[in-house]
C-alpha positions as CSV (number, residue, x, y, z in Angstrom):
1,X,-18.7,-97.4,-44.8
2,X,-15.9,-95.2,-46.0
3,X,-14.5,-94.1,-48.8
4,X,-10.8,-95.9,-49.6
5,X,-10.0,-95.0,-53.5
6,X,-11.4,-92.7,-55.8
7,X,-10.4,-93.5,-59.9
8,X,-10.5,-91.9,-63.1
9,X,-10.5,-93.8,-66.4
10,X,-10.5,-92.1,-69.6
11,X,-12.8,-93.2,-72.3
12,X,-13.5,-91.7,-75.8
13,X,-17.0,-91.6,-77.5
14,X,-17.1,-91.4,-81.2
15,X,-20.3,-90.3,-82.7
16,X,-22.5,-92.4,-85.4
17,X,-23.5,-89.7,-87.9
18,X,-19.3,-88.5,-87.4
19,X,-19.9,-85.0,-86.1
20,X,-22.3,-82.9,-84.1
21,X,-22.3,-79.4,-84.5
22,X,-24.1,-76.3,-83.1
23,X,-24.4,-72.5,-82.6
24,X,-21.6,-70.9,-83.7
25,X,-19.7,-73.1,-85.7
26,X,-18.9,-75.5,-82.8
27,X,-18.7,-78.7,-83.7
28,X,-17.2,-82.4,-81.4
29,X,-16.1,-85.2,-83.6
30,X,-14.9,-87.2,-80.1
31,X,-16.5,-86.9,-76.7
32,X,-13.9,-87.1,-74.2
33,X,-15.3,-88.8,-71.2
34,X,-14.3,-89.5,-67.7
35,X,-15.8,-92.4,-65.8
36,X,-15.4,-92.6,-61.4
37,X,-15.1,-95.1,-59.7
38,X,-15.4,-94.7,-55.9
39,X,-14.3,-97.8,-53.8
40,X,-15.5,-98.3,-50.2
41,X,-13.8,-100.3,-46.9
42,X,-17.4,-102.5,-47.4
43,X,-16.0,-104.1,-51.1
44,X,-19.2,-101.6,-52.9
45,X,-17.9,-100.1,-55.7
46,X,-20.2,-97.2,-57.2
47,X,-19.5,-95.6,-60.9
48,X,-19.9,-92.0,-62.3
49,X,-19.3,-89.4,-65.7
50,X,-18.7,-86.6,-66.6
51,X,-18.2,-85.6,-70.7
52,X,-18.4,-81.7,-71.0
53,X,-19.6,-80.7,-74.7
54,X,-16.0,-79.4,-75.5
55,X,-14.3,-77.2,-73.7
56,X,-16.3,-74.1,-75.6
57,X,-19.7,-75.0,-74.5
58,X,-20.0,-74.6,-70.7
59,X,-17.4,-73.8,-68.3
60,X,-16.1,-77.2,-68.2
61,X,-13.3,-79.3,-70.4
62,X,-12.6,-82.8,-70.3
63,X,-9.0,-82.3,-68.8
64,X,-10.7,-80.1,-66.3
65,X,-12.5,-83.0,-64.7
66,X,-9.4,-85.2,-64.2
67,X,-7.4,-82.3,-62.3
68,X,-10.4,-81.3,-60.8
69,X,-10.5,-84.9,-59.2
70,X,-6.9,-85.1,-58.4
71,X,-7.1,-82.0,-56.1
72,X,-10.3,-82.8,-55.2
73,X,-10.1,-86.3,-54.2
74,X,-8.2,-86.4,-51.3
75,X,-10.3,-84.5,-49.2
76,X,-13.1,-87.3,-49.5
77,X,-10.8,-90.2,-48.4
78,X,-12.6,-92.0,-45.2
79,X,-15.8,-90.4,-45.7
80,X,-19.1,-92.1,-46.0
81,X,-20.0,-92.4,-49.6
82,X,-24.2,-92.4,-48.6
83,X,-24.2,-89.2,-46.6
84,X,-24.6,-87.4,-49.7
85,X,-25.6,-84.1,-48.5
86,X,-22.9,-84.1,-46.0
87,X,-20.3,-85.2,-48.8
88,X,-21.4,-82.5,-51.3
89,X,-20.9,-80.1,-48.4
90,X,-17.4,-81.2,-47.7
91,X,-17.0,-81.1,-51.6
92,X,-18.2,-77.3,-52.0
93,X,-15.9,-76.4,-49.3
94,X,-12.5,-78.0,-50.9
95,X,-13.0,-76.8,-53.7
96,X,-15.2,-73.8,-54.9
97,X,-16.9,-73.9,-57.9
98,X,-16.4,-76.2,-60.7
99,X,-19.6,-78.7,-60.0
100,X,-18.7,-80.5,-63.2
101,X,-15.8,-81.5,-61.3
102,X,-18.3,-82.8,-58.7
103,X,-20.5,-84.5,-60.4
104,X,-19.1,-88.0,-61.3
105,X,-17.7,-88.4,-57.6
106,X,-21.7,-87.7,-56.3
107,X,-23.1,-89.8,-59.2
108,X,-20.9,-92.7,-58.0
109,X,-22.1,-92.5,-54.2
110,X,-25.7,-92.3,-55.6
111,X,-24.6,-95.9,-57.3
112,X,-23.1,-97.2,-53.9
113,X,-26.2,-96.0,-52.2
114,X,-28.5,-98.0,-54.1
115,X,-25.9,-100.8,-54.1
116,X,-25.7,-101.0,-50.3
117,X,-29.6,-100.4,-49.7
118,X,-31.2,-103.1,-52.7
119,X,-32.6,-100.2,-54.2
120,X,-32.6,-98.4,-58.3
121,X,-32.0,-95.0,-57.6
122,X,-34.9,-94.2,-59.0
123,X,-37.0,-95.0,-55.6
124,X,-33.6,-93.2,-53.9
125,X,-35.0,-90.0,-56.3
126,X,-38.2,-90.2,-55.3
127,X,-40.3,-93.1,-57.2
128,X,-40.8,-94.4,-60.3
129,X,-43.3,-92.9,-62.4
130,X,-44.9,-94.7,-64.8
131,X,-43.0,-97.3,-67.4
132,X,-41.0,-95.4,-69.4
133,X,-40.2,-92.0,-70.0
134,X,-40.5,-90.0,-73.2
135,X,-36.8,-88.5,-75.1
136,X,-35.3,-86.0,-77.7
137,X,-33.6,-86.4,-80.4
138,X,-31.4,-83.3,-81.2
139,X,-30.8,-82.7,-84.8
140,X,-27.4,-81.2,-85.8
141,X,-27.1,-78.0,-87.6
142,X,-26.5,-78.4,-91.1
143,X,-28.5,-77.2,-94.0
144,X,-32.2,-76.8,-93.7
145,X,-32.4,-79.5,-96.0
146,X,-30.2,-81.9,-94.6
147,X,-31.8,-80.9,-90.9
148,X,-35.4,-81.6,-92.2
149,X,-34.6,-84.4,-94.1
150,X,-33.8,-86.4,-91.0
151,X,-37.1,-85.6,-88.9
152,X,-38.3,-88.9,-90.4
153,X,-35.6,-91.3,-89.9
154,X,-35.9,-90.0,-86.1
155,X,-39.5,-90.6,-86.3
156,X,-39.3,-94.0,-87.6
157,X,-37.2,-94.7,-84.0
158,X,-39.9,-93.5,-82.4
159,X,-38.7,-90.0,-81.2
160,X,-41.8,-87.2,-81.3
161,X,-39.3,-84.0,-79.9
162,X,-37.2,-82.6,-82.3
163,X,-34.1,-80.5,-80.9
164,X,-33.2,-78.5,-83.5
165,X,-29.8,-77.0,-83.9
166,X,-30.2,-73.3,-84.5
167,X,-28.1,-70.2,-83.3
168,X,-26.5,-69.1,-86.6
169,X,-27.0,-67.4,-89.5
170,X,-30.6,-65.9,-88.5
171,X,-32.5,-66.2,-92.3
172,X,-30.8,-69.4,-92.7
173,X,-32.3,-70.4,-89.4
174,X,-35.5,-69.6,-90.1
175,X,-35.1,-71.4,-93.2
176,X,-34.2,-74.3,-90.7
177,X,-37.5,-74.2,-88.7
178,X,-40.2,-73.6,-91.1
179,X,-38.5,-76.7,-93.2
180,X,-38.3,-78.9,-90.2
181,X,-41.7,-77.3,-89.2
182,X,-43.1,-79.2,-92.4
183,X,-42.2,-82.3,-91.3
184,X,-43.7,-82.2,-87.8
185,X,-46.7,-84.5,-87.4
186,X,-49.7,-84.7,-84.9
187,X,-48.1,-85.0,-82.0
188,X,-44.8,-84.3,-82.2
189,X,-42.6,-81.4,-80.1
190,X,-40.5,-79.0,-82.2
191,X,-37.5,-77.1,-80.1
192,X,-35.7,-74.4,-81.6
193,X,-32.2,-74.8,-79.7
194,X,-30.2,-71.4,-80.5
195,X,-27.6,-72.8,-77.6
196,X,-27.0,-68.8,-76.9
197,X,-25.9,-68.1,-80.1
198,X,-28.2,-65.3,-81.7
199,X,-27.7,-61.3,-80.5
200,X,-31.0,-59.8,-79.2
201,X,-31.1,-58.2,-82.4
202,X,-31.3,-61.9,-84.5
203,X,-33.0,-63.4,-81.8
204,X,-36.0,-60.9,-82.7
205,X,-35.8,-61.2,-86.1
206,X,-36.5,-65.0,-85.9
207,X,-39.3,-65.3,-83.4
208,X,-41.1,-62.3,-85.6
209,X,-40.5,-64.9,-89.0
210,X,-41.5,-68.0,-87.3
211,X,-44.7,-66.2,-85.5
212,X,-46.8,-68.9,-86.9
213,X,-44.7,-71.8,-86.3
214,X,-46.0,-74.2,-83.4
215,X,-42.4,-74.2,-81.9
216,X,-40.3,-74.0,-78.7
217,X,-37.9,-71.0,-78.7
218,X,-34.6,-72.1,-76.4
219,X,-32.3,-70.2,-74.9
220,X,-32.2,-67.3,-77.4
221,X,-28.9,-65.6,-76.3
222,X,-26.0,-65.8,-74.2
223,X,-27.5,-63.8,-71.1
224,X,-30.2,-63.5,-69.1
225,X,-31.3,-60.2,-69.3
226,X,-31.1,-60.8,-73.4
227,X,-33.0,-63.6,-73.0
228,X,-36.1,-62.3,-71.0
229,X,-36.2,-59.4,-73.2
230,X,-36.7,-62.4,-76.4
231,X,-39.0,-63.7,-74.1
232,X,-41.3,-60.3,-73.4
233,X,-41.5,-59.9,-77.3
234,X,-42.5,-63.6,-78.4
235,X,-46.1,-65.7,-77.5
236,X,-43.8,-69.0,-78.0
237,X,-43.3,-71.0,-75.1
238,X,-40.0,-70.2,-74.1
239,X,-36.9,-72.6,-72.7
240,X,-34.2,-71.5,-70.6
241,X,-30.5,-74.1,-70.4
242,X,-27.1,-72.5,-70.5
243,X,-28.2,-69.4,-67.6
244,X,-29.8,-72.0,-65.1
245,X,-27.2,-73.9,-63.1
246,X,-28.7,-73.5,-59.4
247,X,-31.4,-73.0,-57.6
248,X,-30.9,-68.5,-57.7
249,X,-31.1,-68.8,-61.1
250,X,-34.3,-71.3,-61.3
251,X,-36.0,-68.9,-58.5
252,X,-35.2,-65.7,-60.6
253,X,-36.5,-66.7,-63.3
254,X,-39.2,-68.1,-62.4
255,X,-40.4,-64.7,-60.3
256,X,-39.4,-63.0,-63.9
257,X,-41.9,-65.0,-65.7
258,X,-38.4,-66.1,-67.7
259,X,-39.4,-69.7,-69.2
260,X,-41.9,-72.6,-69.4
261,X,-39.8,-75.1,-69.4
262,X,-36.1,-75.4,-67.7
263,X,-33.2,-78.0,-68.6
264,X,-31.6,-79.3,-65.9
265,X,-28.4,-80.7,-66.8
266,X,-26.7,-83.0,-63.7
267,X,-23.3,-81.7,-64.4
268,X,-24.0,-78.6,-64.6
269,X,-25.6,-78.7,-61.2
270,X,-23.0,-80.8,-59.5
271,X,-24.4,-83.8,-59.3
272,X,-27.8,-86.0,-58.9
273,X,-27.9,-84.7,-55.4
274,X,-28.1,-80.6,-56.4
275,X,-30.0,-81.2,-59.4
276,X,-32.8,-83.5,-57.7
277,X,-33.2,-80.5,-55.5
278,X,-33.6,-78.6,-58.4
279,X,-36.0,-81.2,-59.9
280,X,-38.0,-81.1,-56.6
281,X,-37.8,-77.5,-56.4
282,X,-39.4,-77.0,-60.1
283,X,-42.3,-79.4,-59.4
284,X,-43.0,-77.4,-56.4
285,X,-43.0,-74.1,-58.7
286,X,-45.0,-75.7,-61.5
287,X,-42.3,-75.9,-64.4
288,X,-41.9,-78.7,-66.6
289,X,-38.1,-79.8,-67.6
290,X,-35.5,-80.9,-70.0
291,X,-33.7,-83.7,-67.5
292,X,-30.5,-84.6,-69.2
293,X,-26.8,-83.7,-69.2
294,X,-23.8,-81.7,-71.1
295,X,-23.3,-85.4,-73.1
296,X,-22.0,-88.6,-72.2
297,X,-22.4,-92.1,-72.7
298,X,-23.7,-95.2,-70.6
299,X,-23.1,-94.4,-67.2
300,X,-24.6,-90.6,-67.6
301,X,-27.5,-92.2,-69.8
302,X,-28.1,-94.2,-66.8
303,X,-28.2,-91.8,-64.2
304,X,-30.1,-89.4,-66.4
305,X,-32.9,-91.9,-66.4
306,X,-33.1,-92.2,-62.9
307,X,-33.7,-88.9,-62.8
308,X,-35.9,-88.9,-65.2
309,X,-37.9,-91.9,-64.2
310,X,-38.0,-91.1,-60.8
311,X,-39.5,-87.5,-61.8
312,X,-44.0,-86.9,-62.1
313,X,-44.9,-87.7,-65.3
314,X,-46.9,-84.3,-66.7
315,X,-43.3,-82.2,-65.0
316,X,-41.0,-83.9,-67.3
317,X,-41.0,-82.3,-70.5
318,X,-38.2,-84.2,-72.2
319,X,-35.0,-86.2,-71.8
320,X,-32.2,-87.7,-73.8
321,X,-30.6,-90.9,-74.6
322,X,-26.7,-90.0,-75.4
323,X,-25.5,-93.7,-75.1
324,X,-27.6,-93.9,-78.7
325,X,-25.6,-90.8,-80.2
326,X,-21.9,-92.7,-79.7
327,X,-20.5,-95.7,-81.2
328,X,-18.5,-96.7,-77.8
329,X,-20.4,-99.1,-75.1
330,X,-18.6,-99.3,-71.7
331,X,-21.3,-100.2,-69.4
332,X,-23.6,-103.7,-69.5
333,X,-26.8,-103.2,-68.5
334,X,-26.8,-99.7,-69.3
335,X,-30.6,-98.2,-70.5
336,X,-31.5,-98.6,-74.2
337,X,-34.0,-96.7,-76.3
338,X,-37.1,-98.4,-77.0
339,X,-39.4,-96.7,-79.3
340,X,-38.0,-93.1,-78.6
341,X,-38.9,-94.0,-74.9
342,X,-36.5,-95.0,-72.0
343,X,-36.6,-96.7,-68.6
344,X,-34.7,-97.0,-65.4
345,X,-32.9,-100.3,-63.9
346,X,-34.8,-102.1,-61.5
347,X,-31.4,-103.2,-60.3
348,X,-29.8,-101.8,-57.5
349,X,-27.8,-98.9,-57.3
350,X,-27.3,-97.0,-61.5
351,X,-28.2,-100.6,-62.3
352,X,-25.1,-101.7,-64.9
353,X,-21.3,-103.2,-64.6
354,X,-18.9,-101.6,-66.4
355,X,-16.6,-103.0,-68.9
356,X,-13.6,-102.8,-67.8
357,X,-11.5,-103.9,-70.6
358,X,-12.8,-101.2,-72.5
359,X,-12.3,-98.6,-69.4
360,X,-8.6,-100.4,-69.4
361,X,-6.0,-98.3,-66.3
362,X,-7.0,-96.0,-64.8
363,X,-5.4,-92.4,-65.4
364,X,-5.4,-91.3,-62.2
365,X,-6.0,-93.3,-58.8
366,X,-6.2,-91.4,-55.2
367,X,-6.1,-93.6,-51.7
């Protein structure tokens, strides 16, 4: 089997509640998204995508990932879509860096793979754990008021971890999590998600005022060295994001004593193939994880639950359901919440069939 065509189609993903917003006044009204589509000499057809969070979140921008492909693509013409480590090898070397780039052309092979072999990627991943898997809702930064009054709408659609939206203004923040805090029931998880945007100096400030708040402090500050220092001064279990993105990173701070839980975001990594090793990697070490992505919509929100799915239960701290965040389907079959709770296709492959008339032409098409 080789690879004969690799596509790009452009999709956008409006969001429900109109706007979602974050550290540092950043805010994404639209999701720009790019779904792959890998075609084979053997008629299987596999599907990926990639929607960076803006270009002013991660080194990554929605226009990025359509060049990135068009220079990219060419390089993978008549290779085998299922030797995936081989492929992502050939990948790194034509072009360094940029694994968002990456990660909607290995997310697509993944699909073919399970296409061609009968399986859900999920037994490709490792196995299916259990019958669902447990999500996050994250709650937009707004006032405290606004942020805590929604806790229980969430909570009547079953979600029991709370993402909050923190990273600004550090007495309106803690403002933010003592009022959420008071909403938090038996059971329930409560993140404090600063997305890097506190100093050391804030960062301080706010773990010493919410000292006896049963919350998750999450990536603190921009870099690592400021976030380990957060982390020497607090007794709050501690989540690292933005400073992991490969396996250095995951080892370092894990000899550092950096975090207790670690978010593993596919794009970031590359891929499903890099961030399984990851996933596999972390079990090995003992750390739970955050399995999700930058954003997206059906496609990543199937290929996150793989992942997820495929991942031992009491390792997976948490993982997300964007397809529920965005007003745009573009994918039957794609996984649904149920009850704040998600599961995996049993059909082969990412288990869903795009919609084409919603995808429409392509925007770019390599053979």
């Amino acid at each position: 089997m080789k690879i004969t065509k690799i596509s790009a189609y452009q999709v956008d993903l409006p969001l429900h509640e109109g706007n979602y917003s974050w550290s540092g006044g950043k805010s994404v009204d639209v999701f720009d998204s790019t779904v792959v589509c890998v075609e084979t000499d053997a008629g299987v057809t596999g599907y990926g995508e990639v929607c960076p969070l803006g270009p002013f979140y991660l080194p990554a921008f929605a226009k990025g990932v359509r060049t990135g492909i068009e220079e990219l693509a060419p390089h993978l013409i008549g290779e085998s879509p299922i030797e995936l480590g081989k492929l992502n090898q050939l990948m790194d070397a034509a072009l360094k860096g940029h694994p968002y780039v990456k990660s909607g052309i290995d997310m697509a092979c993944w699909d073919i793979l399970g296409k061609e072999s009968g399986l859900p990627v999920c037994e490709l991943l490792g196995g299916r754990y259990g019958d669902d898997f447990v999500l996050y809702r994250a709650i937009s930064q707004e006032s405290p008021e606004g942020m805590a009054g929604k806790v229980s709408g969430y909570r009547s659609e079953g979600y029991r971890r709370f993402q909050l939206k923190v990273g600004g203004d550090p007495d309106v923040d803690i403002e933010r999590i003592h009022q959420v805090a008071e909403q938090v029931q038996p059971g329930d998880k409560l993140i404090a998600d600063a997305n890097t945007g506190w100093l050391k100096h804030e960062a301080m400030r706010v773990v010493r005022a919410v000292r006896d708040v049963d919350v998750y402090i999450e990536q603190p500050c921009l870099s690592y060295e400021d976030c380990l220092s957060i982390r020497r001064h607090t007794d709050h279990p501690f989540v690292l994001d933005e400073v992991i993105d490969g396996i250095p990173e995951i080892l370092r701070a894990y000899n550092d004593l950096a975090m207790d839980v670690v978010n593993i975001k596919i794009s970031k990594f590359g891929g499903l193939t890099k961030a399984r090793q990851a996933r596999d990697l972390c079990v090995s070490l003992g750390i739970a994880m955050t399995l999700e992505d930058s954003w997206g919509g059906d496609i990543i929100t199937a290929a996150i639950s793989h992942l997820a799915h495929s991942t031992p239960t009491e390792f997976l701290f948490t993982s997300t359901d964007f397809n529920s965040y965005v007003t745009q389907p573009f994918a039957e079959g794609a996984p649904q919440r149920k009850n704040g709770r998600m599961t995996a296709s049993s059909e082969p492959g990412l288990g869903f069939s795009p919609m084409m008339d919603v995808l429409g032409e392509p925007v770019l098409s390599i053979s």
